[in-house]
C-alpha positions in Angstrom: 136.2 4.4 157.3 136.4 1.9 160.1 139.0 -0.1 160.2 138.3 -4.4 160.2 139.4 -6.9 162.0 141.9 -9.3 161.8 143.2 -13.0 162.4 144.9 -12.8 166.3 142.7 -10.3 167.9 144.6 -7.2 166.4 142.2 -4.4 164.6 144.0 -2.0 161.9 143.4 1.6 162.6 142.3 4.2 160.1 145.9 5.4 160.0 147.0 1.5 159.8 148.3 1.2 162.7 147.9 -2.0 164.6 146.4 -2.4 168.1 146.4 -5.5 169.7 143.1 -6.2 171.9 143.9 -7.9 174.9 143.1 -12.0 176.1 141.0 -12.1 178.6 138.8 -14.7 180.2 135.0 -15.3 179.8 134.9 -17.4 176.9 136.5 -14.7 174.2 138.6 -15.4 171.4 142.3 -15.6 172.8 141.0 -15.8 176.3 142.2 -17.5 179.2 140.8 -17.3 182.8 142.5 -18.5 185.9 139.3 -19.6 188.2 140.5 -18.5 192.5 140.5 -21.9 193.0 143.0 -23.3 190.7 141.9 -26.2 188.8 144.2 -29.4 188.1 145.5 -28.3 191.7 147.0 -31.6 192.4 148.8 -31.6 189.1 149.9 -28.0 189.1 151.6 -29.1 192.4 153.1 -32.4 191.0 154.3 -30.2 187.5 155.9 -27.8 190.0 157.5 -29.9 191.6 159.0 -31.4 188.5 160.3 -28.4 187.3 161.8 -27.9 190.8 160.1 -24.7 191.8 159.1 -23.8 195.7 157.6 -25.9 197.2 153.7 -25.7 198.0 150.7 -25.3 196.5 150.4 -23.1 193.0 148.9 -19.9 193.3 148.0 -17.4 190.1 148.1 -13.7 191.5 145.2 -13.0 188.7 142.2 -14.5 188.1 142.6 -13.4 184.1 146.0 -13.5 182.8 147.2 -11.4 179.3 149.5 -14.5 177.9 148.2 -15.3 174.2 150.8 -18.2 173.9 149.1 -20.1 176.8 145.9 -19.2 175.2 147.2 -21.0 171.8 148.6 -24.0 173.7 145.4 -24.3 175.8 143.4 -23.9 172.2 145.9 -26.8 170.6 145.0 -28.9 174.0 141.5 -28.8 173.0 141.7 -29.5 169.5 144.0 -32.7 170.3 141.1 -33.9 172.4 138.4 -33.2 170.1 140.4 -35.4 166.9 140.8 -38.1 170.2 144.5 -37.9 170.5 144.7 -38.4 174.2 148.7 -38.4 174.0 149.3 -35.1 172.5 146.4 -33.5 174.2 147.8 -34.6 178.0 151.5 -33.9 176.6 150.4 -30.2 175.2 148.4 -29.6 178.8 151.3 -30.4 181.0 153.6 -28.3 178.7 151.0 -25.5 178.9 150.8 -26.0 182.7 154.6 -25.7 182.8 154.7 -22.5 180.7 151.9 -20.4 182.6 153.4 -21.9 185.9 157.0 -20.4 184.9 155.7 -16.8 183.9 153.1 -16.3 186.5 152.5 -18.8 189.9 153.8 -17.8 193.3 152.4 -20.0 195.9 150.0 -20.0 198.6 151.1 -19.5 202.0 151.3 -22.5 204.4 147.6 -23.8 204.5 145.4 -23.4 207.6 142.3 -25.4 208.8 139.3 -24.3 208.1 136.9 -23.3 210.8 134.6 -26.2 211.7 130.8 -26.2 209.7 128.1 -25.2 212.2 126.1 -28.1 213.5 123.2 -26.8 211.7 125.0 -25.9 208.9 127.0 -29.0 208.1 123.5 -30.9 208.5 121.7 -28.9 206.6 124.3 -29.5 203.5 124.3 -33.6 204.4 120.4 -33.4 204.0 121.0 -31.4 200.3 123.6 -33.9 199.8 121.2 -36.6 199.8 118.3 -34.5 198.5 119.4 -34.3 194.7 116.1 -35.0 194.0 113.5 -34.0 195.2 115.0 -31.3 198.1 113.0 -30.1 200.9 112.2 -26.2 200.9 114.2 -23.4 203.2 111.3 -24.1 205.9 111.8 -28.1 205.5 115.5 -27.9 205.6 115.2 -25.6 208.4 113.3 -27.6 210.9 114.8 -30.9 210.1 118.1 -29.2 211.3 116.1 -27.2 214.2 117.0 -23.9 213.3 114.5 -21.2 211.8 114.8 -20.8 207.8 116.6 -16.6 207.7 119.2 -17.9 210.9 120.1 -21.1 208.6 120.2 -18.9 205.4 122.6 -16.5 206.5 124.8 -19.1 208.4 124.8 -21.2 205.4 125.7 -18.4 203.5 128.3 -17.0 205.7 130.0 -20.8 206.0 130.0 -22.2 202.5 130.0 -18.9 200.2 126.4 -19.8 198.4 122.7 -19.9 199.7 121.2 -23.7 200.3 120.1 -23.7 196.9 123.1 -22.6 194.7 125.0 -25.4 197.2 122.6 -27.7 195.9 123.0 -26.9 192.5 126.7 -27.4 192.7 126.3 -30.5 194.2 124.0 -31.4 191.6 126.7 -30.5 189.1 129.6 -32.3 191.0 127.4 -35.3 191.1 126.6 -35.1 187.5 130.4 -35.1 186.5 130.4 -37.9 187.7 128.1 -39.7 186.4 129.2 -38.6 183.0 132.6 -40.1 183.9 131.2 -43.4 183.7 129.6 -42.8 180.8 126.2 -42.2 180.9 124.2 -40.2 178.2 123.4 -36.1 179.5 119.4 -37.0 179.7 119.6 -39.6 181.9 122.1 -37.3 184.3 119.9 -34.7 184.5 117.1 -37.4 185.7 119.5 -38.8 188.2 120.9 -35.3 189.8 117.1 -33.6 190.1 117.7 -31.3 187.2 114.1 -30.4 185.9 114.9 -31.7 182.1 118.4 -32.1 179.9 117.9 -28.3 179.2 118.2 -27.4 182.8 121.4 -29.4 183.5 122.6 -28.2 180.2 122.6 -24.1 181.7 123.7 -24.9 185.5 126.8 -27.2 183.7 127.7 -25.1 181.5 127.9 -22.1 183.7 129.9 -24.3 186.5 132.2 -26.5 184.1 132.4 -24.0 181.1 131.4 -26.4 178.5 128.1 -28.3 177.9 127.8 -31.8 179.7 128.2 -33.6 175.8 130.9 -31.7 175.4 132.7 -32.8 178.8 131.4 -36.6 178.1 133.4 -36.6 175.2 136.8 -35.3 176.4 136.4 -37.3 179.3 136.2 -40.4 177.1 139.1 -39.3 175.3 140.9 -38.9 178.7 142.4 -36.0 177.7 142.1 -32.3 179.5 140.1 -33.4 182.9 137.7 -31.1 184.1 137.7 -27.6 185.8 136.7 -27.2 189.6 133.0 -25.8 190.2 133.3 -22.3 190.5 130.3 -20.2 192.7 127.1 -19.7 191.7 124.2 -17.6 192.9 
C-alpha cells in the first residue's frame, strides 16, 4: 500500500517511518529560492549591518537553500500582506532576513567595475529602452547602431547575459513595476510597456517577478514585502 502524504512535506512509509522531503525553490510547498542576484540587496546590507556582521554586501553561497523555518516565516510574511497588515508583514520580513542572514550569508568580495558596454551595445539597449512599444527588428536595431544584426547579437549577448529581445522584455517588465507602483490597473500596463494584451504581460511578469502583476499591485499597495529583482530570461 502506498503510503500518503502529510501536513509539512513529510510522507509516511509503508513501514511508518517518516521521510521528510526537502524545501526547495521553484514555487513548491515549503520552498524557498535565493535568486544570484540577491533581492532586497540594499536592505540585506542595512539588516547586516544592524546585527553587526562583516561588513559588505550579503552573499547566499546557494541559490536554493534547505531551511523550512525561513520558508514559514517567508509564508507568514505573505499572509500579513495579503490581510493588509503592513506592520507585521515588514516586521516578520526583516526578522526573516535576519534569521537566513545568520545561518547562511558570507559576503561578496570587494566589488569591481564592470567592463564598459560596447558603443554598439550600450546604443543598441538605449534604442530598446525607448522602444517599449513598438521596437525595431534585429536588422533595424542593427543599422541604426551601424553594426550588422549576428556581430550585435552575439556582443549583446556576450555584454548583458540576454539576446536584444529577452533585454527588452525585461525592460518591459522593470518598466511595468513601475507603473503598478503608482497604481495603475495590469491592462493598461501591458498597453503602456508594448506587451501584446494583459495575458502577455501576465506570463513575462510572472516568470520575472514570481507572482502575477495583480498580485504584486496589491502587496505593493499594502507596502509590505517589496519586490524581487528581475532574474534572466531567454
Amino acid at each position: 500500500m502506498r503510503g500518503r502524504r502529510r501536513a509539512g512535506g513529510a510522507r509516511r512509509g509503508r513501514r511508518g517511518q517518516s521521510r521528510r522531503r526537502p524545501h526547495r525553490a521553484g514555487g513548491r510547498a515549503g520552498g524557498l529560492g535565493v535568486p544570484d542576484d540577491v533581492p532586497f540587496g540594499g536592505v540585506l546590507a542595512e539588516i547586516a549591518a544592524e546585527l553587526g556582521l562583516p561588513r559588505g554586501t550579503p552573499a547566499f553561497p546557494s541559490p536554493v537553500l534547505d531551511d523550512p523555518d525561513a520558508a514559514r516565516r517567508l509564508r507568514a510574511v505573505h499572509r500579513a500582506g495579503e490581510r493588509g497588515d503592513a506592520l507585521a508583514a515588514s516586521t516578520m520580513l526583516r526578522t526573516a532576513y535576519a534569521a537566513l542572514l545568520r545561518r547562511h550569508a558570507g559576503r561578496f568580495p570587494a566589488a569591481v567595475a564592470p567592463p564598459a558596454l560596447p558603443p554598439a551595445v550600450r546604443d543598441a539597449r538605449d534604442v530598446l529602452h525607448a522602444s517599449l512599444v513598438g521596437p525595431p527588428t534585429l536588422e533595424e536595431l542593427a543599422a541604426t547602431v551601424g553594426t550588422r544584426p549576428f556581430p550585435l547579437l552575439r556582443a549583446f549577448r556576450e555584454a548583458t547575459g540576454l539576446p536584444p529581445h529577452a533585454y527588452l522584455n525585461q525592460a518591459r517588465v522593470r518598466a511595468a513595476c513601475a507603473l503598478l507602483d503608482e497604481g495603475l490597473r495590469p491592462g493598461e500596463v501591458a498597453a503602456r510597456t508594448g506587451f501584446a494584451d494583459q495575458a502577455h504581460l501576465t506570463r513575462h511578469f510572472k516568470r520575472t517577478m514570481g507572482v502575477p502583476p495583480g498580485a504584486y499591485r496589491a502587496a505593493r499597495a499594502f507596502g509590505s514585502v517589496g519586490a524581487r529583482e528581475p532574474r534572466g530570461a531567454g
